[in-house]
BAFIDO-794530 format. One record per residue (C-alpha): residue in one letter; x, y, z. Coordinates in steps of 0.1 Angstrom, whole numbers, padded with zeros to 4 digits, always signed. Layout:
! BAFIDO-794530
AXYZ...
***
This chain:
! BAFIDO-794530
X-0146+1149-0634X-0115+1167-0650X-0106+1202-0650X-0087+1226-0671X-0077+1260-0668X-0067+1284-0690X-0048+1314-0690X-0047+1345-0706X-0029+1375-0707X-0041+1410-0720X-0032+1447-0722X-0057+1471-0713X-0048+1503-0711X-0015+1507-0702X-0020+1474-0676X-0014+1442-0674X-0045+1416-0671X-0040+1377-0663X-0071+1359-0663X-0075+1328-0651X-0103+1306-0665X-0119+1272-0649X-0136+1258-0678X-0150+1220-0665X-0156+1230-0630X-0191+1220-0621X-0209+1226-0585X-0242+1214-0577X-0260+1242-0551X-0293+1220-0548X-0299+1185-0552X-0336+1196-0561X-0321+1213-0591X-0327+1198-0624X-0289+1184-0636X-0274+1209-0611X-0262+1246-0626X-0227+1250-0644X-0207+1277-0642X-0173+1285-0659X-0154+1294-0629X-0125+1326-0638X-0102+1345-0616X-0085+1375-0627X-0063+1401-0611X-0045+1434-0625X-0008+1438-0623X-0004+1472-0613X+0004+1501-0640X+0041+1499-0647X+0053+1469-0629X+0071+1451-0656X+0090+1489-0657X+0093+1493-0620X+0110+1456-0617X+0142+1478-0629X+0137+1505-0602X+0131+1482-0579X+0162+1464-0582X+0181+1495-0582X+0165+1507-0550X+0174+1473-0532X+0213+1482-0546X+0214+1510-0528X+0197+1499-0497X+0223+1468-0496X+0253+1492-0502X+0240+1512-0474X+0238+1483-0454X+0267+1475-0458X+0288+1511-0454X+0267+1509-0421X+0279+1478-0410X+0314+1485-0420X+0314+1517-0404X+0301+1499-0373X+0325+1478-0373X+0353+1499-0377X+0344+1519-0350X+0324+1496-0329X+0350+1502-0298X+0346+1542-0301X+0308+1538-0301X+0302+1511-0272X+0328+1536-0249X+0307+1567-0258X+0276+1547-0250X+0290+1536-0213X+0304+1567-0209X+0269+1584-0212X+0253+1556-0192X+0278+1562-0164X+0273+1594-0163X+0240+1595-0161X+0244+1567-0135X+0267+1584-0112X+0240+1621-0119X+0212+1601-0103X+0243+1582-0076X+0251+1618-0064X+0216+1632-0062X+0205+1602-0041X+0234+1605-0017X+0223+1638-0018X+0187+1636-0013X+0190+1607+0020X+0228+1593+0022X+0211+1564+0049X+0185+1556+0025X+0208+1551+0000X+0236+1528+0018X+0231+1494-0001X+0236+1514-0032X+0268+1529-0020X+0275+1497-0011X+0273+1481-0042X+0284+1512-0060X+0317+1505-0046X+0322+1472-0047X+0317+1476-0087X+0342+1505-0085X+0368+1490-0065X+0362+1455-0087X+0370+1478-0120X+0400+1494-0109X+0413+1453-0103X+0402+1441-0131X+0423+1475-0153X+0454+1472-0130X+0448+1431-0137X+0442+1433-0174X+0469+1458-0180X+0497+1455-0155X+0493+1422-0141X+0517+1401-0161X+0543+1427-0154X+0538+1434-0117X+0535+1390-0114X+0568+1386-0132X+0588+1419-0116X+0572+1420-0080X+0555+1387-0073X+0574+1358-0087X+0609+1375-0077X+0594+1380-0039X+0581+1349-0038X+0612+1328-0050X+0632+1350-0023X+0605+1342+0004X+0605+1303-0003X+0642+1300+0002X+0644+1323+0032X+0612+1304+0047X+0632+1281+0067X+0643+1308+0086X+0613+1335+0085X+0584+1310+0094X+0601+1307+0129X+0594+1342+0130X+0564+1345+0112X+0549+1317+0135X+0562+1331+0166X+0548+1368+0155X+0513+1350+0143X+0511+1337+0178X+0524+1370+0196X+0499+1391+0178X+0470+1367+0188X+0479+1366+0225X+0479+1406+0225X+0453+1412+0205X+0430+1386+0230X+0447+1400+0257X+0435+1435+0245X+0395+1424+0246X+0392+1397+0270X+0411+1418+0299X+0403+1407+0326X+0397+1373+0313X+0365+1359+0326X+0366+1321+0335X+0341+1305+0309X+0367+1326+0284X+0393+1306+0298X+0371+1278+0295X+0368+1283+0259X+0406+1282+0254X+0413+1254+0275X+0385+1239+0251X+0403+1248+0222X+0436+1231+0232X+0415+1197+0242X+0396+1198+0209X+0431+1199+0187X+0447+1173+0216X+0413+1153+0204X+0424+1160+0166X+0456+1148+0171X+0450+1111+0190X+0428+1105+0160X+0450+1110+0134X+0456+1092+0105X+0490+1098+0103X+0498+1114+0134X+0537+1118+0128X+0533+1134+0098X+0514+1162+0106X+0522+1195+0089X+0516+1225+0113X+0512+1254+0089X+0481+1255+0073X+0468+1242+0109X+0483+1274+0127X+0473+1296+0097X+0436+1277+0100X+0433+1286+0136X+0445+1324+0133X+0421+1333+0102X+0392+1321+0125X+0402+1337+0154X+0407+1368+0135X+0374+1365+0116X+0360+1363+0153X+0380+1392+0167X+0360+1411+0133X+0326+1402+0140X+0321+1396+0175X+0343+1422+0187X+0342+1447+0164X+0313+1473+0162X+0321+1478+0126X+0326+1444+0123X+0296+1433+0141X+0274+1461+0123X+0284+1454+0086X+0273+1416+0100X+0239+1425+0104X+0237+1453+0077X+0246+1418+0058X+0218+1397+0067X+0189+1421+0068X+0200+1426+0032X+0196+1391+0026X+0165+1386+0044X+0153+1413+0025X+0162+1402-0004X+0148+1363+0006X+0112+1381+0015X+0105+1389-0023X+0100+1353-0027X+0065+1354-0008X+0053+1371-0036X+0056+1339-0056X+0039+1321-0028X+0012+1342-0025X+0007+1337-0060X+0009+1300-0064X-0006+1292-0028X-0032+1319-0027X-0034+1345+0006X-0039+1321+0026X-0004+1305+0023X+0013+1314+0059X-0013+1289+0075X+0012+1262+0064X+0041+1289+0071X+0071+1265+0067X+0055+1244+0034X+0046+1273+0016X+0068+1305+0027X+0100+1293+0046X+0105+1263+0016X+0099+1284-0014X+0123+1312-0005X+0153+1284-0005X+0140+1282-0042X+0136+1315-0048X+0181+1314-0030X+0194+1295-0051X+0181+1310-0085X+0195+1340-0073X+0228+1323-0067X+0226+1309-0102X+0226+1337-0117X+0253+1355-0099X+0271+1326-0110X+0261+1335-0142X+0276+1375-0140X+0309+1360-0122X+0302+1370-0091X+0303+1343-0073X+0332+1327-0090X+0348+1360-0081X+0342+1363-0042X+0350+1323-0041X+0381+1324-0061X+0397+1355-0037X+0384+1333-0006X+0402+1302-0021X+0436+1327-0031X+0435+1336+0010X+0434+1303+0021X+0461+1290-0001X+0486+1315+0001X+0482+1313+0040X+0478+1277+0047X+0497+1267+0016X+0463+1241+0004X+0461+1230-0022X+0442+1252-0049X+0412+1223-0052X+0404+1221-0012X+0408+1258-0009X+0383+1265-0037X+0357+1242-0023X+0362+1256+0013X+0357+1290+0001X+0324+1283-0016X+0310+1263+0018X+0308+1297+0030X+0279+1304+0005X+0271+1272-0012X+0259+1237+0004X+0280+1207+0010X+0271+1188-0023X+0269+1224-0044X+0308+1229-0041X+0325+1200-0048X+0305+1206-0081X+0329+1233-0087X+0361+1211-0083X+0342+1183-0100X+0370+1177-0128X+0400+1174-0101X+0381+1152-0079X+0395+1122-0099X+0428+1131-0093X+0431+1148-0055X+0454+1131-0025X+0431+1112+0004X+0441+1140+0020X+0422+1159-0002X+0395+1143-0003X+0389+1143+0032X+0395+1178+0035X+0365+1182+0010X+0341+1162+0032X+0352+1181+0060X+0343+1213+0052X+0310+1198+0036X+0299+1186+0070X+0318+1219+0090X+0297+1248+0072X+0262+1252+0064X+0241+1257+0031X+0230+1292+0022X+0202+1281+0014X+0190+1272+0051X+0193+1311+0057X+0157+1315+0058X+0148+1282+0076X+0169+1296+0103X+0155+1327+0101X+0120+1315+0101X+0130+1301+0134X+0140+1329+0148X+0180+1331+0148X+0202+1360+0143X+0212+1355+0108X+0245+1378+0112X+0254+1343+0139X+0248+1319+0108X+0268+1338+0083X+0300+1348+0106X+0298+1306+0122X+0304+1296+0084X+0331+1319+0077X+0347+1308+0104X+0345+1272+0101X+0357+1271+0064X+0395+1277+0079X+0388+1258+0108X+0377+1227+0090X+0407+1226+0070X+0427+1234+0099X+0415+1200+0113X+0419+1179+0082X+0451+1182+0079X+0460+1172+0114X+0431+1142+0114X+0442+1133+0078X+0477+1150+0067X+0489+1152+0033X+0515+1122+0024X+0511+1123-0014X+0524+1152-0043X+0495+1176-0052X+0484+1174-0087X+0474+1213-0081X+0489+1236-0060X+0484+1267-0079X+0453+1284-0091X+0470+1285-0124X+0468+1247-0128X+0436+1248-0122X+0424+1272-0146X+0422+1253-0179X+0399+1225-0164X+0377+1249-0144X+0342+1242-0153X+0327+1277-0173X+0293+1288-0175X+0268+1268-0195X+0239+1285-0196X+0231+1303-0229X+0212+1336-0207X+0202+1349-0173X+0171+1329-0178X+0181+1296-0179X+0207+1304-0153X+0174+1312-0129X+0158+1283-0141X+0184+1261-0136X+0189+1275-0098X+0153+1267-0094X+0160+1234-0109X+0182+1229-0083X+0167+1248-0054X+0139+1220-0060X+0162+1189-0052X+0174+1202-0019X+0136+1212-0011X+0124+1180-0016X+0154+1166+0008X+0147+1188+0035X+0114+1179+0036X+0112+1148+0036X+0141+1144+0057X+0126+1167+0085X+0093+1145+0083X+0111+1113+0087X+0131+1127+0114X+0103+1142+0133X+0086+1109+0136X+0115+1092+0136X+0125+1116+0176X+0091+1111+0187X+0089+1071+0182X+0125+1067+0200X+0112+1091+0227X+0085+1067+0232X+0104+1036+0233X+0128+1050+0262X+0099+1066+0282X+0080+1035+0277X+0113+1015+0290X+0116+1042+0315X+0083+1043+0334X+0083+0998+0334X+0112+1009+0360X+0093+1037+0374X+0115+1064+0359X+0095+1093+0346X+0110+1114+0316X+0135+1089+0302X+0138+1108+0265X+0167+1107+0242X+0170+1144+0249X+0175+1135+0283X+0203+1108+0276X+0219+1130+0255X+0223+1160+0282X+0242+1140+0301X+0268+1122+0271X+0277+1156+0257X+0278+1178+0289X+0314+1174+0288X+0316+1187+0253X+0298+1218+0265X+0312+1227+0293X+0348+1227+0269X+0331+1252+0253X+0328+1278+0276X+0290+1272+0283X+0277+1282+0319X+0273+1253+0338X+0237+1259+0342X+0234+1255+0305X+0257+1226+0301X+0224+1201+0301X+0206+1220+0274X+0236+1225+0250X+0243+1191+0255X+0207+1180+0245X+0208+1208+0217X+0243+1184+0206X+0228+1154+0207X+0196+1166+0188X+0222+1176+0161X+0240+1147+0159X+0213+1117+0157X+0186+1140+0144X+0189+1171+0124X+0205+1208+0131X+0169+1221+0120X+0151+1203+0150X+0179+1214+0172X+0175+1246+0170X+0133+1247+0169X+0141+1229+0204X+0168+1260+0214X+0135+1284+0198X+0111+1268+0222X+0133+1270+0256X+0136+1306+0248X+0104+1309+0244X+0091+1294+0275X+0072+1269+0260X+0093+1240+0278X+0090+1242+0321X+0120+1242+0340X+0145+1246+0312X+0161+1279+0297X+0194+1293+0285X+0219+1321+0292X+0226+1345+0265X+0260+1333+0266X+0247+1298+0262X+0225+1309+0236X+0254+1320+0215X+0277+1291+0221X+0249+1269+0209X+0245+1286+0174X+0274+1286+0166X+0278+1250+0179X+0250+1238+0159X+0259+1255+0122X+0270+1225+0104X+0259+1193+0083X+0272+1171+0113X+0241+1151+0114X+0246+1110+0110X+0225+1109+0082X+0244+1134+0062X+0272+1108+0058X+0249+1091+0033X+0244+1124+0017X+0280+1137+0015X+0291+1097+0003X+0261+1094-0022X+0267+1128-0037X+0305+1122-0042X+0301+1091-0054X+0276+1099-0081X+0303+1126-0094X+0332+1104-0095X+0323+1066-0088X+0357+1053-0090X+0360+1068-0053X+0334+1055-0032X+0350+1033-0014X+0374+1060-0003X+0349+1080+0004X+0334+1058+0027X+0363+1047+0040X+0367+1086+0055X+0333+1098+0061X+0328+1091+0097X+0361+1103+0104X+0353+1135+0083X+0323+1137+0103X+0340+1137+0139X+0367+1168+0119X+0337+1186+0110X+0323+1186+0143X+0353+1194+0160X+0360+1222+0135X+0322+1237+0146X+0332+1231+0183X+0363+1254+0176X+0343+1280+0159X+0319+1278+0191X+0353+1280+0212X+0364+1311+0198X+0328+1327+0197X+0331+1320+0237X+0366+1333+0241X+0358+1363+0220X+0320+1370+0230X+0306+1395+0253X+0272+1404+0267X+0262+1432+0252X+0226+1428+0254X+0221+1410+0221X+0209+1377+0218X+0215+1353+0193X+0176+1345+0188X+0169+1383+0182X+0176+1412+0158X+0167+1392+0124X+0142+1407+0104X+0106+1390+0101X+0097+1361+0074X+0069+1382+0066X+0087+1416+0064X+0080+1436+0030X+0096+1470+0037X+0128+1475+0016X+0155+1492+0039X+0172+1510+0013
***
């Protein structure tokens, strides 16, 4: 059956008809129908009056438009500057209307805005002075100082040393008088711990004692700060109830995927989640620069103190906030090229400081939070204090400065904020799934040895033969060197071993339940109490070897076997580095009535203290 149309134009009345005409096209409506009916099929429409005059007008009318267009965007762009600074300038002002009504209206209600208020004020004023002057005040103040200082430093670091070391002793002397003898304890500890460091040296003779002088007097002053300190101490705990608060938003999310029932399977489906919900929020401060920021001025600290090199300093300062396998991440690109010494330095503070992430497992146990943030601060200078006397640095540093650095410094690939959460989600997945399946092997893993030894045990007739048991006797050396009351020595040294063959999560759910009551017979000082946190904040756990080796070794393969040529010695530095930190948490600690399983807000907690 063919077809063909016709068409046909016409004028009527000042318009414009085109008629379109079907002439073959046949359709059959009933099959009962007598040859079917036929029907010339025609479409017309009506061209409104004027067009074909209008096309002229219209033309014209898009001109215009266009050359409006494009004065606009001309004029934008000539004085796109002016008009983004009037625009800030009217948001900041309205900003800093509503900042001085609400300081007005309840200045406590409205500290964490202050708080952040000025951090963003005081980060502005660096980044003019920085942007403006710096190149001027580096090459007239900085460089000249610094040239003078290196070639006097053979003279001035006897004095700098000795006035380090003068400043220290008074400054203890000041709030430990009269010395108590578990603070002596503690120092004693201290000395044994670096004697320790030193027998197991790579290359004892070679030994280089600055940045292991400067190591030990950041920590010691970070102590003196936040155990000593009521501003110190407070801004501690202002710090992580912020956090927890901030951690607590994520049981919305489980609520909503788990249903209201979700806190009968608390740690599954609340405490696991919110490490999730961490480490998007991470992401995407990493996104803004914030966290490149905070860990760059960290790493600048450590450097110019200790005289690291730029690499090891940079992943040390982001141990404070990041995990173990997060931070080398950072330094990925120079990880092909760093000393041994380096290297080992890197695992070191992997296994000496703890993930940020673990913030609300620890919390969901029940420990002061303001314990785990100030123990990981102050293990990031003490791990590299002890890496360089367990593994000292015989080779020339590829990067000693932050300015060699900068051109192979991985930048920010995520295209917006949104993929930068995703992708912290992404990530906040993996280390889920590891802790969780690590804690469930582990758990059985404990019980099955503690059955084997009581089983071996009780064929002897001896009752209560459990690896905790064995353990409180092995390690109550270690925590006696510590400063821990000899009543408690046993239990921190069970707490040690728990740590060390298991996992730091069971460890401290075993410390939760002495507190409690829920074991007979056993319980703990609050002195004890706080040795053991800070004792038991780090990755020092057998199995995290595999972890640290695995994860290094997938980022630069080339390097495995020196990797695991160094791991279990990094491991005994990074749990002599958290044995200093508790060593200077005993010399510096005092009962003041707070404990370290107390004053962290609820999981559960919804009220917003600001």
């Amino acid at each position: 059956m063919g077809s063909k149309t016709g068409i046909a134009n016409t004028e009527e009345n000042g318009a414009v008809v085109i008629e379109m005409k079907d002439q073959s096209t046949n359709i059959n409506e009933d099959d009962d129908a007598d040859g079917g009916e036929s029907f010339k099929k025609s479409t017309s429409f009506v061209v409104a009056e004027g067009q074909g005059g209008d096309k002229k007008s219209d033309s014209a009318m898009k001109r215009k438009l266009r050359n409006m267009a494009m004065k606009l965007e001309m004029g934008y762009q000539k004085n796109k500057t002016v008009i983004w600074r009037v625009i800030y300038l009217i948001l900041a002002l309205a900003y800093f209307a509503y900042f001085i009504y609400v300081c007005w209206y309840d200045i406590m209600g409205a500290l964490a805005l202050v708080v952040m208020t000025a951090c963003v004020v005081v980060y502005l004023i660096y980044a003019f002075i920085r942007d403006h002057y710096g190149d001027s005040i580096y090459d007239d103040i900085c460089e000249p100082c610094g040239i003078a200082f290196q070639r006097s430093w053979f003279v001035l670091k006897w004095f700098v040393y000795l006035g380090l070391v003068a400043a220290v002793i008074i400054i203890l002397y000041i709030y430990t008088t009269p010395p108590k003898y578990e603070q002596l304890i503690s120092a004693f500890g201290m000395v044994v711990f670096i004697l320790i460091s030193i027998l197991l040296s790579k290359h004892p003779f070679d030994i280089k004692w600055r940045p292991v002088l400067w190591g030990l007097t950041l920590q010691i002053l970070c102590g003196l700060f936040i155990l000593t300190n009521q501003y110190g101490r407070g801004a501690f705990e202002w710090l992580a109830d912020q956090i927890i608060t901030l951690q607590n938003y994520a049981n919305y999310g489980s609520e909503f995927l788990f249903g209201e029932n979700y806190l009968d399977h608390q740690f599954a489906f609340q405490v696991l989640p919110i490490i999730i919900f961490y480490t998007a929020i991470v992401s995407i401060l990493y996104y803004y620069g914030v966290m490149q920021f905070l860990i760059s001025k960290l790493a600048w600290i450590l450097q110019v103190t200790m005289k690291t090199s730029a690499p090891e300093s940079l992943n040390a300062a982001a141990n404070i906030f990041i995990g173990n396998l997060e931070s080398p991440v950072m330094i990925r690109p120079f990880l092909i090229d760093m000393t041994k010494s380096e290297l080992f330095a890197v695992l070191t503070c992997g296994f000496a400081t703890i993930s940020g992430g673990l913030i609300a497992v620890y919390n969901h146990i029940g420990i002061n939070i303001s314990h785990i943030i100030s123990a990981s601060l102050m293990s990031a200078p003490a791990a590299l204090a002890i890496a360089k006397i367990m593994y000292p640095e015989t080779e020339r540093c590829k990067f000693k400065t932050q300015k060699e650095m900068d051109s192979k410094i991985p930048k920010v690939s995520d295209t917006n904020v949104i993929a930068a959460a995703s992708y912290g989600a992404i990530i906040g997945v993996s280390l889920v799934r590891a802790i969780a399946v690590c804690l469930m092997v582990f758990v059985g893993i404990l019980a099955f040895v503690n059955a084997v030894f009581m089983w071996i045990g009780e064929m002897a007739g001896f009752h209560g033969l459990t690896f905790e048991f064995m353990c409180s006797y092995l390690f109550m050396p270690l925590a006696w060197l510590m400063g821990t009351p000899w009543s408690d020595c046993r239990v921190v040294a069970e707490l040690i071993g728990i740590r060390a063959f298991v996992n730091e999560i069971l460890a401290f759910e075993y410390m939760k339940n002495i507190l409690d009551g829920n074991i007979d017979g056993v319980s703990l000082t609050p002195r004890g109490e706080v040795i053991a946190t800070y004792t038991l904040c780090g990755f020092t756990t057998i199995s995290d070897i595999g972890i640290m080796v695995g994860g290094l070794s997938a980022m630069v393969p080339q390097l495995r076997d020196d990797l695991s040529e160094m791991a279990v010695r990094a491991l005994i530095a990074g749990t002599l580095a958290n044995f200093m930190t508790a060593c200077t948490a005993g010399i510096l600690w005092e009962d003041v009535g707070v404990s370290a399983m107390n004053g962290s807000i609820p999981l559960n907690a919804t009220e917003v203290p600001w």
